[in-house]
N, C-alpha and C positions, 0 to 999 in steps of 0.2 A: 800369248804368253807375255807377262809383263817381269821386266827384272827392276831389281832394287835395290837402293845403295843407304846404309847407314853407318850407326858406327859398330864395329866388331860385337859381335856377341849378345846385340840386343834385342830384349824380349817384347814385344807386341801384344800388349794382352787385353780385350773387350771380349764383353761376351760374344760365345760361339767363335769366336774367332783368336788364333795362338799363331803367335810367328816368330821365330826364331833367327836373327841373320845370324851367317857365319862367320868366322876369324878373319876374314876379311872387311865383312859389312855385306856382304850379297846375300839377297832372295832373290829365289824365282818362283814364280805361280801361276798358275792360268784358272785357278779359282775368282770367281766373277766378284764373290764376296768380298774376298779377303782385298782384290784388286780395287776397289771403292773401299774400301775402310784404310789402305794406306793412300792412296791418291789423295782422302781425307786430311791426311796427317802433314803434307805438305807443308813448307819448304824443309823438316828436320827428317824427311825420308823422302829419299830424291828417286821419280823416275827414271831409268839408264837406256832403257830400251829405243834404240834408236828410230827404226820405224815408228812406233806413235808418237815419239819428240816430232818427227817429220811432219806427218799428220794433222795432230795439232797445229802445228805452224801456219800448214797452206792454208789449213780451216778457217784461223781469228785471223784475217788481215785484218788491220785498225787502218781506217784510208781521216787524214787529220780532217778538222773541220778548221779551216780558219773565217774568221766572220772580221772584217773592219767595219767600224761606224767613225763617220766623223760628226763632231757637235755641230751644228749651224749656230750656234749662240755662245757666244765670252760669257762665261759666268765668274764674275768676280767678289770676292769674299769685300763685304765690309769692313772698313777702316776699324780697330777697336777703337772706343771712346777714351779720349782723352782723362784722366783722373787726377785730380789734384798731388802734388808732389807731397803732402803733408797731411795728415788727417786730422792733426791738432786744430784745434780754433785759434785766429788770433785776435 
C-alpha cells in the first residue's frame, strides 16, 4: 500500500490511469500502476508512507568519495606584456 500527499482535490489524469486526492490531499493505493505513475510525478506528489521512506533510505547509502591531488609543479601565469601608454605616434 502506498499513501499520498498533494494538494486538496487534485485530479491525476494519464491514460488508464484517474486519481483523485481527497479534501485533505491524501491517496491510497496498492495498484502497482498507478503507484509508478505518481512516484513519477515527484517532488509535486509526495510519498507519505513511512515504511518505504524507511526502505528507501537503508537501500541508497551514498558513502562520499573524496580524492586529494597535490601539484608537484608551480605553474605560473606569464607576466602580460608591457604596452605602450599611448598609441598615437610621436
Amino acid at each position: 500500500m502506498a499513501q499520498y500527499k498533494c494538494l486538496p482535490m487534485y485530479e491525476y489524469i494519464r491514460p488508464g490511469i484517474y486519481v483523485l486526492f481527497n479534501q485533505n490531499g491524501d491517496f491510497t493505493t496498492t495498484d502497482d500502476k498507478v503507484i509508478a505513475a505518481l512516484d513519477g510525478a515527484a517532488p509535486f506528489i509526495e510519498r507519505v508512507d513511512v515504511e518505504k521512506a524507511e526502505e528507501v533510505a537503508e537501500e541508497t547509502v551514498i558513502e562520499p568519495v573524496v580524492s586529494v591531488e597535490v601539484a608537484e609543479e608551480v605553474v605560473t601565469e606569464p607576466e602580460p606584456e608591457v604596452k605602450p601608454e599611448s598609441r598615437r605616434k610621436k
